[in-house]
C-alpha positions in Angstrom: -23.0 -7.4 -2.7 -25.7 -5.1 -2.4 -25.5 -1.6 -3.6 -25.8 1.8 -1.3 -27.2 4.5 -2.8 -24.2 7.1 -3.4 -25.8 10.6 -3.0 -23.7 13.1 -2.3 -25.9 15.9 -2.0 -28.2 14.1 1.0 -24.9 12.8 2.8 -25.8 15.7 5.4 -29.4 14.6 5.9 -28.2 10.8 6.5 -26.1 11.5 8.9 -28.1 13.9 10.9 -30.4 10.8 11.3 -28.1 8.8 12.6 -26.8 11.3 15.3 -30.2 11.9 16.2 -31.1 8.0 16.4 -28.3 7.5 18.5 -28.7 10.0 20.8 -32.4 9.2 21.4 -31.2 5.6 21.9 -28.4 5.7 24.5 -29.8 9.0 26.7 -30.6 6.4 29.3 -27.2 6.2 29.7 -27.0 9.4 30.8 -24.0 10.2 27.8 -22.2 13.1 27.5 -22.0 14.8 24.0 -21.8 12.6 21.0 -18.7 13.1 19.2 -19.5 13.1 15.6 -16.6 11.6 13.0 -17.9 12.2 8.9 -17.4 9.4 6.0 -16.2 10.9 2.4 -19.5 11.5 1.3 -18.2 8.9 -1.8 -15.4 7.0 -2.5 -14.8 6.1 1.0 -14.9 1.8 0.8 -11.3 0.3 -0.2 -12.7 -2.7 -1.1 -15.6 -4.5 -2.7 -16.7 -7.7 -4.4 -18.8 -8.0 -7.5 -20.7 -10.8 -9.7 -19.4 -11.6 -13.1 -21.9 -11.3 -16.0 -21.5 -12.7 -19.3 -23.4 -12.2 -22.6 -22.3 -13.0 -26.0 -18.5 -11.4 -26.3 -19.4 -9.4 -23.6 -18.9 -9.6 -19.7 -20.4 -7.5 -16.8 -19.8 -6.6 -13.5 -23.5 -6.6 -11.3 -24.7 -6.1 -8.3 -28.3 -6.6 -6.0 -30.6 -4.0 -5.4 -31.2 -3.5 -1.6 -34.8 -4.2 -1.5 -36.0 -6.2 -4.6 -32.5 -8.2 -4.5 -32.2 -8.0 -8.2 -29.4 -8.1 -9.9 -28.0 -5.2 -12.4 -25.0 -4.3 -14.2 -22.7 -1.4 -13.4 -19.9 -0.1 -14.5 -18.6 2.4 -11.7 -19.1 2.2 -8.3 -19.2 5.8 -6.6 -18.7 4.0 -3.2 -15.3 2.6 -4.1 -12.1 4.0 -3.8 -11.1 6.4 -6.9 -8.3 3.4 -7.5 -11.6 0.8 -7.7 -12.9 2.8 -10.3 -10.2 3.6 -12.4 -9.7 0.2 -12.6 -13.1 -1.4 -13.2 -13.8 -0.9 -17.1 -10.2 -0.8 -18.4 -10.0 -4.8 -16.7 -12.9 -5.9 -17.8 -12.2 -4.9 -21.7 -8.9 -6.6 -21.2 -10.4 -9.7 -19.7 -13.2 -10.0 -22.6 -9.9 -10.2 -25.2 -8.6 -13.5 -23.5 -11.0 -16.0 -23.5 -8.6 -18.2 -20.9 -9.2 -15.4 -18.0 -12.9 -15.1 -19.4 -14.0 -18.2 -19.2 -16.3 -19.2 -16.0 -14.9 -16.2 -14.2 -18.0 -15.4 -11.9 -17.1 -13.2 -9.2 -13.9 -10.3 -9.2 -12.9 -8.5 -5.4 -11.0 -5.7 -5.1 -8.4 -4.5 -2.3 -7.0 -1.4 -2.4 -5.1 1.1 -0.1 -5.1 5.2 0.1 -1.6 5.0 -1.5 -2.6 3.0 -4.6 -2.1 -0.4 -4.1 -4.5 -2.4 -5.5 -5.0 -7.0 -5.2 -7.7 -8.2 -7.2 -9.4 -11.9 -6.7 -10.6 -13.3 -9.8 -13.0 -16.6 -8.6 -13.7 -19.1 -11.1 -15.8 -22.6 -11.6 -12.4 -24.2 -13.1 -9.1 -25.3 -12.6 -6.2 -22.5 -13.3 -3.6 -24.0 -15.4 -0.1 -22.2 -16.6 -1.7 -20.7 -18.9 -4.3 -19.0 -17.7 -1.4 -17.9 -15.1 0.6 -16.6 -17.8 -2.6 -14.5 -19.3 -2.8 -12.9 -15.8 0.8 -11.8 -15.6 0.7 -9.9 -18.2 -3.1 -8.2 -16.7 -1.2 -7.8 -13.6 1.6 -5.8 -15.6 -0.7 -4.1 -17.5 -2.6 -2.4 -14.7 0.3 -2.2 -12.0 -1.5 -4.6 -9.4 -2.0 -7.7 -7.7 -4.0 -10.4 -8.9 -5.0 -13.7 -7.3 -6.7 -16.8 -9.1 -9.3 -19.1 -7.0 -11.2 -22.2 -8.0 -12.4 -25.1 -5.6 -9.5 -25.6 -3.6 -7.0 -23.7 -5.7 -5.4 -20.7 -4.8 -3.0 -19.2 -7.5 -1.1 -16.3 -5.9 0.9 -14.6 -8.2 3.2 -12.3 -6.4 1.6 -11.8 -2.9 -1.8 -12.0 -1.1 -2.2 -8.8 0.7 -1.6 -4.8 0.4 0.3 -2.8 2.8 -2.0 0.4 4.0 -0.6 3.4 5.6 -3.0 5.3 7.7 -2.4 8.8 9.5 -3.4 8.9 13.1 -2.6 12.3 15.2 0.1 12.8 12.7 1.9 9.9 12.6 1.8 7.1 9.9 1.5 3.9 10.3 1.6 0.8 8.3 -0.7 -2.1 8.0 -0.7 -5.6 6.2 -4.2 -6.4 4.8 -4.4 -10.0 3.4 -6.8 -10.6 1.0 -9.9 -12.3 2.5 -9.1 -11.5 5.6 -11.6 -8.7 7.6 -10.1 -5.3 7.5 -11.7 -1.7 8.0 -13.5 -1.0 5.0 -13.8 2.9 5.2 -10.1 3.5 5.5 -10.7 7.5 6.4 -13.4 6.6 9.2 -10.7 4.3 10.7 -8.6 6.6 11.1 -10.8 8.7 13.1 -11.4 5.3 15.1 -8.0 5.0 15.4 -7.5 8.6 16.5 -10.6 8.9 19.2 -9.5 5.5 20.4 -5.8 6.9 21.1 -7.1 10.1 22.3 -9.3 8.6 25.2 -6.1 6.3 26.5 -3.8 9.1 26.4 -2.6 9.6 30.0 -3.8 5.9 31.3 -1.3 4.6 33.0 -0.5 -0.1 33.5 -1.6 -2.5 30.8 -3.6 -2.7 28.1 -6.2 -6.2 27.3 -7.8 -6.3 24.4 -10.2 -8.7 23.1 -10.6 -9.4 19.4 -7.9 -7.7 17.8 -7.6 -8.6 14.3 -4.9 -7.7 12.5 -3.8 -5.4 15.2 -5.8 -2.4 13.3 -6.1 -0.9 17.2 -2.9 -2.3 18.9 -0.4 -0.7 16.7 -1.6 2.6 18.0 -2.6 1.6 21.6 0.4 -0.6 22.6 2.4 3.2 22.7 -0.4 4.3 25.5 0.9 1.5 27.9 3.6 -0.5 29.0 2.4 -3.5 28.2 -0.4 -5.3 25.7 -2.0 -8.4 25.8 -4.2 -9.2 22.8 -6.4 -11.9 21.9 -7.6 -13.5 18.6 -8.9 -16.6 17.2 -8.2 -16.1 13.3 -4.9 -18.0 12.8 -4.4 -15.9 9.2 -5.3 -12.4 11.5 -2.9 -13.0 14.1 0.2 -13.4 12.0 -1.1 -10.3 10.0 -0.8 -8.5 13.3 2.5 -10.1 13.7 3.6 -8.4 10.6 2.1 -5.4 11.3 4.0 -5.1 14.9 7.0 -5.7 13.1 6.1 -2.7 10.3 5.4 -0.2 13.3 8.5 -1.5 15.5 6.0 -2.6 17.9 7.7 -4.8 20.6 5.7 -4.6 23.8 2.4 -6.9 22.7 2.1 -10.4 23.0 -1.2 -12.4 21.4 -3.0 -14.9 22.5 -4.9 -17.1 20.0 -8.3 -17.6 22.2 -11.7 -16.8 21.5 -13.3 -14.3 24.1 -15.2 -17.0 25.8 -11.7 -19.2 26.1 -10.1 -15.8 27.5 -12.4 -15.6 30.4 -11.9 -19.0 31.4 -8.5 -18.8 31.5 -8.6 -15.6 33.2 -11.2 -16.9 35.7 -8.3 -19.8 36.3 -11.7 -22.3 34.9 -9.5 -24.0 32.4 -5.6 -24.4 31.2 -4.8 -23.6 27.2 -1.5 -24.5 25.8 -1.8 -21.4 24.2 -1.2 -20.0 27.0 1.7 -21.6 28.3 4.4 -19.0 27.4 2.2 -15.8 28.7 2.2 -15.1 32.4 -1.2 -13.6 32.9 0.2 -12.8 36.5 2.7 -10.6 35.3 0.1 -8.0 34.0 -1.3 -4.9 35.4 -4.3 -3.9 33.4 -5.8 -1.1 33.9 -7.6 -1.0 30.8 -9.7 -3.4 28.7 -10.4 -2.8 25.0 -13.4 -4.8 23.0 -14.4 -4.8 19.4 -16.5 -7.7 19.5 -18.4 -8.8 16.2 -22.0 -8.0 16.1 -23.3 -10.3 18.3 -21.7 -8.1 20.8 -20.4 -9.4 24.4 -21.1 -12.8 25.7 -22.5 -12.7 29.3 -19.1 -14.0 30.9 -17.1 -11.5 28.2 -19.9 -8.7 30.3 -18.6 -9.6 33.8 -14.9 -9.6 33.0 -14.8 -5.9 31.3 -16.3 -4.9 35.1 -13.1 -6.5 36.5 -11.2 -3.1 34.9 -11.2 0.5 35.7 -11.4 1.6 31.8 -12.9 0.2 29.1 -13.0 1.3 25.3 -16.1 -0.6 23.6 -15.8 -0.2 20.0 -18.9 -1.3 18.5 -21.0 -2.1 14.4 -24.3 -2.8 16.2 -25.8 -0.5 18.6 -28.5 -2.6 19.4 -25.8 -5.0 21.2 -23.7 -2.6 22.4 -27.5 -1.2 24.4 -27.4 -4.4 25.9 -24.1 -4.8 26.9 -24.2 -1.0 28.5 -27.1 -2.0 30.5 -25.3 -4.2 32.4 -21.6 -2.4 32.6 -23.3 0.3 33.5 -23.7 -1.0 37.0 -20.3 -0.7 37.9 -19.2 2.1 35.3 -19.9 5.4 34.1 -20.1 6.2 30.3 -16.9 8.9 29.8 -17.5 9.7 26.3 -19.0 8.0 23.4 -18.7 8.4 19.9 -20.9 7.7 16.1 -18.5 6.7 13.5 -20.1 7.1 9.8 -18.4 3.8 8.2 -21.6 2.9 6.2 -22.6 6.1 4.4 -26.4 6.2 3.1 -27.0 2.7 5.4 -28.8 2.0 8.6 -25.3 0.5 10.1 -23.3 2.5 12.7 -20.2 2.6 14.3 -19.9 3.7 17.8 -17.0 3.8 20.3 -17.8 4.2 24.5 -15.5 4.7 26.8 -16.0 3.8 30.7 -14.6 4.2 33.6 -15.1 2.7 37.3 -18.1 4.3 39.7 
């Protein structure tokens, strides 16, 4: 993992490029203002991943340098959470006094929540045995977390693999299952303000909501109260019974999934191809209104393009501009850019998060 440079001071500066980038990039569109949503100038990323260093009695964590790629040691990380720094150096000085969780331990990832909760990963290039297990209990105990052993085809789980997240969202809370490597939101604070512009532009829409890629129903938990009813997509298998429990945590009963990719979903939508997995969802029996896409950064394939037109609203959430540019040029044909957002989930990075939403010419 390579490290951002944590500057507090220039936060202002960074982000005023950004804004200015953006807007120089999508005035073609002929956009309305650019809503602006602010990162936690530090502190802001729930989770992380470093490299295990050792020397003599000694063990490090490091990291890569941006530009030369070189590798260094660290012992805080001002992008983490608070709870990823109070826990760096007190678990590494425990973990140098037992050789058994020492040993060939070559990569630690941390998952933590705004409440507290905190899963560490430790990798290793050896088998876990009892007692190595029995070593990280008592760490586990000791630090009030989660831990999880990996080797090659191992997995040691020692009380559960995820963390339950609560995020705030217009004033009410809701609750999320976040497995541990699985994708979730990184920036938890800028997620919410996805979450909230997101909700925001929906409110008042009235039929059915499709949305592609959902994840572990970060967005549909929030959404599904917008509409009557929801019908998701998503491929991940281990993200689509996350969202499962999620629906469950936020007493969400009007979604259904389907496990398709994208491309599978226009097929089937097009009436190109049968899926099993479809076989107990009557796509007839919807009446969307509204499409939502949060497509990885590849962006929308050209069939994914043509479908979105088939809808009178679309939210386009989006982590590469540059795709989302592409995308616009051709939904922009048959729609009109409504409002469009820059979300600062990368602080002191090039990367930028951007919502749009659309409505029918």
């Amino acid at each position: 993992m390579s490290l951002a440079v944590v500057e507090p001071e220039k936060y202002a500066a960074q982000l005023a490029e950004k804004v200015s980038l953006t807007r120089e990039e999508f005035q073609a569109f002929d956009i309305p203002e650019l809503e602006i949503f602010r990162s936690r100038p530090e502190h802001y990323r729930m989770r992380a991943e470093f490299r295990i260093w050792h020397e003599g009695e000694h063990s490090f964590y490091r990291m890569f340098d941006s530009e030369t790629k070189q590798p260094f040691s660290i012992d805080q990380f001002p992008a983490g959470s608070e709870r990823i720094n109070q826990l760096m150096m007190p678990l590494m000085r425990d973990i140098e006094q037992h050789e058994i969780l020492r040993k060939r331990l070559f990569q630690m990832e941390f998952l933590t929540t705004q409440t507290g909760e905190a899963l560490i990963s430790m990798l290793y290039h050896k088998q876990l045995n009892d007692v190595w297990k029995v070593a990280a209990e008592k760490l586990q105990t000791t630090h009030n977390i989660r831990i999880i052993g990996r080797a090659r085809k191992q997995k040691v789980v020692l009380d559960r693999d995820y963390v339950v997240e609560s995020l705030k969202v217009l004033g009410k809370t809701y609750q999320y299952t976040q497995v541990e490597n699985s994708f979730t939101q990184p920036n938890a604070g800028v997620n919410e303000h996805m979450l909230g512009w997101a909700s925001r532009v929906c409110d008042g829409i009235k039929g059915d909501l499709l949305e592609l890629y959902c994840g572990n129903g970060n967005f549909t938990c929030v959404l599904a109260n917008h509409f009557d009813k929801v019908l998701a997509t998503e491929i991940s298998k281990t993200s689509v019974n996350s969202a499962h429990n999620n629906f469950k945590l936020n007493n969400i009963q009007n979604v259904q999934i389907a496990r398709l990719s994208s491309e599978e979903f226009t097929q089937a939508m097009n009436r190109e191809r049968l899926f099993r997995r479809l076989q107990d969802i009557d796509l007839d029996s919807y009446q969307v209104s509204t499409i939502f896409v949060d497509p990885p950064r590849a962006g929308l394939d050209a069939g994914t393009e043509t479908l979105v037109q088939n809808f009178d609203n679309i939210v386009y959430i989006s982590c590469n501009p540059e795709t989302l540019k592409q995308n616009l040029e051709k939904i922009t044909e048959t729609h009109t850019v409504q409002r469009i957002a820059l979300f600062d989930q990368f602080p002191y990075t090039h990367h930028r998060e951007m919502g749009v939403f659309l409505t029918r010419k």
